[in-house]
C-alpha positions in Angstrom: -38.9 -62.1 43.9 -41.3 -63.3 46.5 -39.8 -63.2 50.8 -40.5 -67.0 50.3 -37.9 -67.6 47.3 -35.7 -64.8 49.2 -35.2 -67.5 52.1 -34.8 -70.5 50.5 -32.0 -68.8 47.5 -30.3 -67.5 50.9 -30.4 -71.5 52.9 -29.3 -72.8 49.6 -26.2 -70.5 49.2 -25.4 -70.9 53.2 -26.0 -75.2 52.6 -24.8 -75.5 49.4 -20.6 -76.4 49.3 -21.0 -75.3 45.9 -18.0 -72.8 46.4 -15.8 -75.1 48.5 -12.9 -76.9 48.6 -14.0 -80.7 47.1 -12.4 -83.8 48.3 -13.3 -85.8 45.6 -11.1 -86.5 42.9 -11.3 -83.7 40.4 -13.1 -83.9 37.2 -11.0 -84.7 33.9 -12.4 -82.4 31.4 -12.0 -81.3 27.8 -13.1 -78.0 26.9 -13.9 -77.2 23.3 -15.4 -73.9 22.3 -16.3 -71.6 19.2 -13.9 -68.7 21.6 -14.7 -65.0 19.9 -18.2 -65.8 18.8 -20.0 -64.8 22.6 -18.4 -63.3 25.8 -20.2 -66.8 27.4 -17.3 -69.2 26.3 -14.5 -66.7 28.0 -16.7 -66.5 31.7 -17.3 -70.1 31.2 -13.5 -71.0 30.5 -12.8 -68.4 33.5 -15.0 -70.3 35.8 -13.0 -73.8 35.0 -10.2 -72.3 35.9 -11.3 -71.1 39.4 -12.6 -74.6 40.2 -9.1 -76.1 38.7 -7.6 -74.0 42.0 -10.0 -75.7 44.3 -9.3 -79.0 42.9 -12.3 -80.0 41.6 -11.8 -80.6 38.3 -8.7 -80.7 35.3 -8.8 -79.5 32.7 -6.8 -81.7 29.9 -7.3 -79.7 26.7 -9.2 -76.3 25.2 -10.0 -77.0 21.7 -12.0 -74.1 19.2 -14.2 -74.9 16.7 -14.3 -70.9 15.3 -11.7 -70.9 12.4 -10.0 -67.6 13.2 -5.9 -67.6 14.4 -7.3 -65.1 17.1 -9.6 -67.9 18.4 -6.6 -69.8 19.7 -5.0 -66.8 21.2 -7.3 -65.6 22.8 -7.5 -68.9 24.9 -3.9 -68.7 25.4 -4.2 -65.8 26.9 -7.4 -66.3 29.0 -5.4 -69.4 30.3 -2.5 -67.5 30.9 -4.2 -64.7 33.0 -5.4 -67.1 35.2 -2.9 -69.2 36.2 -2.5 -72.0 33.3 -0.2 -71.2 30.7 0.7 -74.7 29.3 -3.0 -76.2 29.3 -2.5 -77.8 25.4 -4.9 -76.3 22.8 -6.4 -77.5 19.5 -7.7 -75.5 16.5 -10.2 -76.2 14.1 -9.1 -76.6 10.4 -11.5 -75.7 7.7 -14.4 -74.9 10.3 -17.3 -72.6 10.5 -17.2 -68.6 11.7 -13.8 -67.5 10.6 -14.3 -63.5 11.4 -11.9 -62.6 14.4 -15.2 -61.7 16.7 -16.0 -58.5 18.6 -13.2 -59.4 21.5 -10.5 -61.7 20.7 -8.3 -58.5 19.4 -8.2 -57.9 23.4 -5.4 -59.9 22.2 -3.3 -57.4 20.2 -3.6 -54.8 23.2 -0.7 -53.2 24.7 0.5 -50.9 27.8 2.1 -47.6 27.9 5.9 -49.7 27.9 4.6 -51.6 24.7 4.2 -54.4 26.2 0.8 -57.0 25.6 -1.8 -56.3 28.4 -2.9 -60.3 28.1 0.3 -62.0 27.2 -0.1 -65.0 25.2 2.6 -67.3 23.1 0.2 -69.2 20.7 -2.1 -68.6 17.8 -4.7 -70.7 15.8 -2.1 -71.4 12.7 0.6 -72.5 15.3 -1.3 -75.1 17.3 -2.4 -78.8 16.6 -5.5 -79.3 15.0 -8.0 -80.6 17.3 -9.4 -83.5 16.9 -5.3 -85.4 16.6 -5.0 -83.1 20.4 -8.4 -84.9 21.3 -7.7 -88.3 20.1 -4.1 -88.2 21.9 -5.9 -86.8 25.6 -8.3 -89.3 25.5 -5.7 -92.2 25.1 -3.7 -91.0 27.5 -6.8 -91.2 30.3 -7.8 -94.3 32.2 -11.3 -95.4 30.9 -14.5 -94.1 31.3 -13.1 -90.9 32.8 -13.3 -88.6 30.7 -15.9 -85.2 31.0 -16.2 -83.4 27.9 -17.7 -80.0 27.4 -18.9 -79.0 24.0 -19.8 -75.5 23.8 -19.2 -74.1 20.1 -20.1 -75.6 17.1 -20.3 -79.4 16.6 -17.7 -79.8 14.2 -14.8 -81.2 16.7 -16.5 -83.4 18.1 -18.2 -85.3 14.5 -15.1 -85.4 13.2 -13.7 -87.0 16.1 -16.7 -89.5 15.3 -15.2 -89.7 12.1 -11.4 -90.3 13.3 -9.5 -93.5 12.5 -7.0 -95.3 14.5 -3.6 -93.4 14.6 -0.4 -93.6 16.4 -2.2 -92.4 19.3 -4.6 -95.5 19.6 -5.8 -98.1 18.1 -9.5 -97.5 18.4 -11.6 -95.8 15.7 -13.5 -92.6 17.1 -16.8 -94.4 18.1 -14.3 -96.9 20.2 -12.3 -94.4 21.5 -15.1 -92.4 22.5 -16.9 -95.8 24.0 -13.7 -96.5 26.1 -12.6 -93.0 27.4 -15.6 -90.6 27.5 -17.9 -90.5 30.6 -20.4 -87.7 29.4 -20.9 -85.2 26.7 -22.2 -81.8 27.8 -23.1 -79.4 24.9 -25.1 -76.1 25.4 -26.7 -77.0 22.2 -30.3 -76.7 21.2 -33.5 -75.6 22.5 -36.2 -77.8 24.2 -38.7 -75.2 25.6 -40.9 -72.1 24.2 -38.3 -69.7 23.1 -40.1 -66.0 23.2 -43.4 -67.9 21.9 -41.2 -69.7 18.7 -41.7 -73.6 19.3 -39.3 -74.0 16.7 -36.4 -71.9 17.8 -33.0 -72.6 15.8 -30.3 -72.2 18.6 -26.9 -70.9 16.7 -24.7 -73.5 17.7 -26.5 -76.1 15.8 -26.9 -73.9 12.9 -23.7 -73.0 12.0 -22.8 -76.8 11.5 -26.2 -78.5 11.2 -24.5 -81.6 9.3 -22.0 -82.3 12.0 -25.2 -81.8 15.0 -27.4 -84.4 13.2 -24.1 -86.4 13.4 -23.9 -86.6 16.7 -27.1 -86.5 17.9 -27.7 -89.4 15.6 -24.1 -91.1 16.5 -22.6 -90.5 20.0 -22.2 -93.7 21.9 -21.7 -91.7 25.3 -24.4 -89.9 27.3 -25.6 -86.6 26.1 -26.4 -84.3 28.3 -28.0 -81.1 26.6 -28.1 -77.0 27.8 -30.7 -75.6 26.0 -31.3 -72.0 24.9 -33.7 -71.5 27.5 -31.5 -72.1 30.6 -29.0 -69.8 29.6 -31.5 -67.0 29.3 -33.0 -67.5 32.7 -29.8 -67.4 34.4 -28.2 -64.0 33.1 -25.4 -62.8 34.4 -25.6 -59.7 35.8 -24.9 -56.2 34.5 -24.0 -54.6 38.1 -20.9 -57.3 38.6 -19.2 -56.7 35.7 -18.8 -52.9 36.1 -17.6 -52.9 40.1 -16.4 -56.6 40.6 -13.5 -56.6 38.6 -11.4 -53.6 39.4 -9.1 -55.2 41.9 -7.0 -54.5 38.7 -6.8 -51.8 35.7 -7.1 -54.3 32.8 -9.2 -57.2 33.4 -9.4 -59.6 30.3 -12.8 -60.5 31.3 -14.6 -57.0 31.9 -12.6 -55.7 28.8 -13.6 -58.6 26.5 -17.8 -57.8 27.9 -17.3 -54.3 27.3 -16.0 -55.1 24.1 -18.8 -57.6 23.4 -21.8 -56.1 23.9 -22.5 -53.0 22.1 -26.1 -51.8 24.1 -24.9 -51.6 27.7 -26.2 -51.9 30.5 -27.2 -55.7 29.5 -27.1 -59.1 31.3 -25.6 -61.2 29.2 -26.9 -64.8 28.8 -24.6 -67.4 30.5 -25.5 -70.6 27.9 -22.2 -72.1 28.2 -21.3 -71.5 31.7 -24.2 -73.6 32.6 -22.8 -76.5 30.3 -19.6 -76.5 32.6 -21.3 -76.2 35.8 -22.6 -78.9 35.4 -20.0 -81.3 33.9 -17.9 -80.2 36.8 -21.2 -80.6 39.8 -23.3 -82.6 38.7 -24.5 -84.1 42.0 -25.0 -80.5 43.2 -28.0 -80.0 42.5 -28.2 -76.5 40.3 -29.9 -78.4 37.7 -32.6 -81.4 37.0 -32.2 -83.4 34.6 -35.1 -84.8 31.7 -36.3 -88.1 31.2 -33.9 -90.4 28.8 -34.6 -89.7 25.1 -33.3 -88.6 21.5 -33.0 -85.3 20.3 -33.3 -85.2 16.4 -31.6 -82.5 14.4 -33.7 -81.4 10.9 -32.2 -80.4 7.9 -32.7 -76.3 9.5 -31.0 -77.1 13.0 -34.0 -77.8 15.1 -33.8 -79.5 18.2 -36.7 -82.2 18.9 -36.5 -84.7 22.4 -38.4 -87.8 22.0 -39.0 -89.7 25.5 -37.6 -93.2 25.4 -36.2 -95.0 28.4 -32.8 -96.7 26.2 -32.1 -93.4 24.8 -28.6 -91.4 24.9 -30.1 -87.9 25.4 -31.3 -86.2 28.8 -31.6 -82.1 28.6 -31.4 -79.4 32.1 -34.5 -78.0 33.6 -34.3 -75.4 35.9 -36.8 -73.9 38.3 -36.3 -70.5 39.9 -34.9 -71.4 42.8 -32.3 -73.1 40.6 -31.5 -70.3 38.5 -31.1 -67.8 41.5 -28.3 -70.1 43.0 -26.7 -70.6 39.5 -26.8 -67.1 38.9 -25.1 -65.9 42.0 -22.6 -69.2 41.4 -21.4 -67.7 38.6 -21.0 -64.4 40.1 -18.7 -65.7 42.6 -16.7 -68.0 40.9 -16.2 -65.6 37.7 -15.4 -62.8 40.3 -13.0 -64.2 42.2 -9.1 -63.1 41.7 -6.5 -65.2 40.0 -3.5 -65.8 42.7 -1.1 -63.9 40.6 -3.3 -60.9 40.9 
């Protein structure tokens, strides 16, 4: 990195009030994620909760589109280390990836006394199904205020498309959604040169291409899109994960990346903490934002943005200067201890 880029990373980390206390109200957020499938969703849902202590944003619901009882767990216990036992969760019923993934047992671990390391009270085949836990948060919130977060698959948030009124409200899904949701963040997709492919098929599309073309097609909110590409540039680094979290023995986090990634040392791509970050700050400035478009899903999950000024779609762009603040904003906020701890 050149002195130059050196300077300005260090004026915008001093400037930036990135890592502050906000005085705005916080942002109302729904979280849904395919939890077990990538150590990303975990750091991402850890970094939520950090910025839930500062008050800038809260969150309403966790929802998982991976169809796995552990799924659901896990979140309950991720939410649990950190301070928010009682945030409500959703599961996915009949949904795509339904293997327990490389780090949700973290679950089933235990002390010496035989007691869980990560205590947790709720599994995938206990909790409400997701979209009904969707559709009942979003008519409880005043209108237009509602942040969601897609970073999983795209099958919570078609069928919420789908959904008909209930005794929750009135309003169809395409209504509801109208009425309640502010923005749609989805790491989803890829709109740059991906290791030379032009035609990269980024997995969260791919595992439910139907539901994608769905709502890229459908969604009557904006759209913002994280593409493949930003969460590669801003990797999270090796070097924190080994000496930033041994304030205690067990950490969920560093044991759930240990667990995850079998060829170590390796910086881990960050694709859906940067789909939070910026849900959350938004006027902050880590990211630019596209042109208004469409992005088009084919029939084999690729991602096309077409330029239009009506359109629904915008995608994140990232320079280096960017990424080197986003990196070392991650660092911080996944580093930081829980209270309790």
């Amino acid at each position: 990195m050149h002195r130059t880029l050196f300077t300005l990373l260090a004026l915008s980390l001093t400037l930036s009030p990135a890592l502050t206390q906000t005085g705005k109200a916080p942002v109302k957020l729904i979280f849904d994620t395919d939890m077990g499938n990538d150590i990303d969703d975990a750091m991402a849902l850890a970094m939520i909760h950090q910025l839930a202590r500062r008050g800038a944003v809260e969150l309403l619901a966790v929802t998982s589109t991976k169809d796995h009882p552990k799924s659901i767990a896990y979140i309950d216990a991720l939410n649990t280390w950190y301070g928010f036992p009682d945030i409500p969760l959703g599961a996915v019923r009949e949904g795509a990836a339904k293997e327990e993934g490389r780090f949700n047992g973290q679950v089933d671990r235990k002390n010496a006394e035989g007691k869980p390391l990560f205590p947790h009270d709720l599994t995938g085949a206990e909790a409400p199904e997701a979209v009904s836990l969707i559709r009942r948060t979003l008519a409880g919130q005043p209108d237009g205020s509602v942040m969601l977060v897609q970073v999983g698959f795209f099958t919570n948030f078609a069928r919420l498309l789908d959904s008909k009124a209930d005794e929750f409200s009135p309003l169809d899904g395409p209504a509801l959604i109208k009425a309640k949701v502010k923005e749609l963040v989805i790491m989803a997709g890829a709109f740059q040169t991906i290791r030379h492919n032009t035609k990269h098929i980024e997995y969260n599309v791919k595992l439910d291409i139907p539901a994608a073309k769905k709502i890229a097609a459908k969604w009557p909110s904006p759209v913002i899109w994280s593409g493949y590409e930003i969460g590669i540039a801003a990797a999270y680094p090796w070097k924190s994960i080994v000496e930033d979290f041994n304030y205690v023995e067990h950490h969920l986090i560093k044991d759930s990346y240990l667990a995850y990634i079998p060829e170590q040392p390796h910086d881990r791509p960050t694709w859906d903490l940067t789909a939070a970050l910026q849900a959350i700050y938004s006027d902050r400035g880590y990211f630019d934002l596209s042109p208004k478009g469409h992005v088009k899903v084919d029939d084999e999950g690729r991602t096309d943005f077409h330029g239009k000024d009506d359109g629904n779609d915008r995608y994140l762009i990232m320079d280096a200067v960017q990424t080197a603040r986003v990196r070392e904003a991650f660092v911080q906020l996944c580093t930081e201890p829980p209270v309790s701890r």
